[in-house]
C-alpha positions in Angstrom: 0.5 -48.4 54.4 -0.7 -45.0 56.2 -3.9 -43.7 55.3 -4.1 -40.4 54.8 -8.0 -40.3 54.6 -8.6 -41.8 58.5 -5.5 -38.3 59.7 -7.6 -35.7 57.5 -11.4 -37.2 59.3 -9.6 -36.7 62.8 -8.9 -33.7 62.1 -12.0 -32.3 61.5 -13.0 -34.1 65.3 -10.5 -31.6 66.6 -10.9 -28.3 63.7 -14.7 -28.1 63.9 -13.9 -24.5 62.7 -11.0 -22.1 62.3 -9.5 -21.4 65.8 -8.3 -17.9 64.5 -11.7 -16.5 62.6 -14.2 -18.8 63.5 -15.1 -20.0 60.2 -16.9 -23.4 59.5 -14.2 -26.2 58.5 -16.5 -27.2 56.0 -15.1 -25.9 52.9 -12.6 -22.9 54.4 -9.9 -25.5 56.1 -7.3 -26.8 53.7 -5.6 -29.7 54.3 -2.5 -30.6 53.1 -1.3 -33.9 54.5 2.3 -35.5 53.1 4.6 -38.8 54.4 7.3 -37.5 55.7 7.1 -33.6 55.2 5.7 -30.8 57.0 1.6 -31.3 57.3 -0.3 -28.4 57.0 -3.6 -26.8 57.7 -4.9 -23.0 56.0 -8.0 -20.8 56.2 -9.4 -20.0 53.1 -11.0 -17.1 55.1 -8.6 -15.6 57.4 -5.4 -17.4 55.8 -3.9 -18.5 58.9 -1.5 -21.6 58.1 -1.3 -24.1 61.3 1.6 -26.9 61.3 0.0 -30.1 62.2 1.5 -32.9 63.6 -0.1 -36.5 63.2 1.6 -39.6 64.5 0.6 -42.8 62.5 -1.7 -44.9 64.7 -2.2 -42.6 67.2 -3.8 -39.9 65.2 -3.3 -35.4 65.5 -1.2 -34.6 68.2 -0.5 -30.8 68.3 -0.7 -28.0 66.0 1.1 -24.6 65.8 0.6 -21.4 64.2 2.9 -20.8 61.3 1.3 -17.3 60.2 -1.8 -15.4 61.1 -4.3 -14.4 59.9 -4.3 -11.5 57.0 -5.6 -8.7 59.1 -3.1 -10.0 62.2 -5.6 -11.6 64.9 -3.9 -14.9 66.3 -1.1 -13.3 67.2 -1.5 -14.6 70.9 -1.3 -18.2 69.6 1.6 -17.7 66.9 4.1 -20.3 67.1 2.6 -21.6 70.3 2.3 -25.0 70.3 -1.6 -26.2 71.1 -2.0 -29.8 71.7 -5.4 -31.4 70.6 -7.1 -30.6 73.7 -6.3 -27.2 73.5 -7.5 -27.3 70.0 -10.7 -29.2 70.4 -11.4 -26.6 73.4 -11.2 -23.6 71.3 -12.7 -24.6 68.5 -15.7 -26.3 70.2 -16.1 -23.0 72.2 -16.3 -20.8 69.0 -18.9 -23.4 67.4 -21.3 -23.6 70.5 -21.0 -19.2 70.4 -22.0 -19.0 66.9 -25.1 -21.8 67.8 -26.3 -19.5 70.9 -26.5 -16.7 69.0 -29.8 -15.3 67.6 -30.5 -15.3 64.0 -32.7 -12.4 63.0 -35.1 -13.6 60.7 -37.7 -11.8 58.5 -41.5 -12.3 59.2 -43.3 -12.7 55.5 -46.5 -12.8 55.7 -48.4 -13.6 52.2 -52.1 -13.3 51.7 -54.2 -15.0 48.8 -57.0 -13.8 47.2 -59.1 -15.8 45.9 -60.9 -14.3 42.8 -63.7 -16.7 41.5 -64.5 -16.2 37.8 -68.4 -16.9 36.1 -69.4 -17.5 32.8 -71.5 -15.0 31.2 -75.0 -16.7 30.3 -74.6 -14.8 26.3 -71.5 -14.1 24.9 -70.0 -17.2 27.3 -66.8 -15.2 28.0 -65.0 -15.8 31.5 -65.1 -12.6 34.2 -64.1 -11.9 37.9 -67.4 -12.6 40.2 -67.2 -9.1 41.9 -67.8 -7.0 38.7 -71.1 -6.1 37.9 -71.5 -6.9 34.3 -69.6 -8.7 31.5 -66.8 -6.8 30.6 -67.3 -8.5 26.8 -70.4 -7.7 26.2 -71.7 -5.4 28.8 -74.5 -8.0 29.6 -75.4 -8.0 33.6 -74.9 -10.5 35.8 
């Protein structure tokens, strides 16, 4: 019996991301893997929809381009068949891009103030250290 678990983890050795957006496979690529039909792979982003073809035993083979993405891009690679070098070329491309590029991040800086409180000697009621008498009852430090 064919496994379709082992043809859907060897695909994402070759679909690291979308080859048409550039979106992380994890969670965006759709898999839809059948015995004996058409096997298919979509974009949740970009909704391009790939033909894929897996041979038992020996794994993804090729993949073609059934329809682009929504606003057109892939064009260049519609219903041109990529083999799984191809593939594994473009996609590990796009992923080491998106890796090189700089993140801007935002500097926070937080300070702490420590306020230490006293006791008043009389009324016993608790006050910041820097004032100069008790704000209960007016007594001085």
């Amino acid at each position: 019996m064919v496994d379709l678990q082992e043809f859907a983890i060897d695909l994402r050795n070759y679909f690291k991301c979308c080859p048409i957006c550039f979106a992380s496979a994890k969670g965006t690529l759709k898999v839809h893997l059948t015995l004996g039909e058409r096997d298919t792979l979509t974009c949740s982003i970009c909704e391009a929809k790939w033909h894929i073809y897996i041979v038992p035993f020996a794994g993804f083979q090729w993949a073609e381009l059934d329809s682009t993405a929504k606003n057109g891009r892939g064009q260049e690679l519609f219903n041109r068949r990529l083999d799984k070098k191809e593939i594994l070329s473009i996609t590990q491309n796009a992923s080491r891009d998106q890796n090189n590029q700089t993140v801007p991040t935002k500097e926070i800086i937080k300070e702490k103030e420590v306020i230490t409180r006293v006791r008043c000697p009389y009324c016993h009621g608790a006050y910041n250290e820097i004032l100069d008498k008790c704000p209960h009852c007016g007594a001085k430090a």
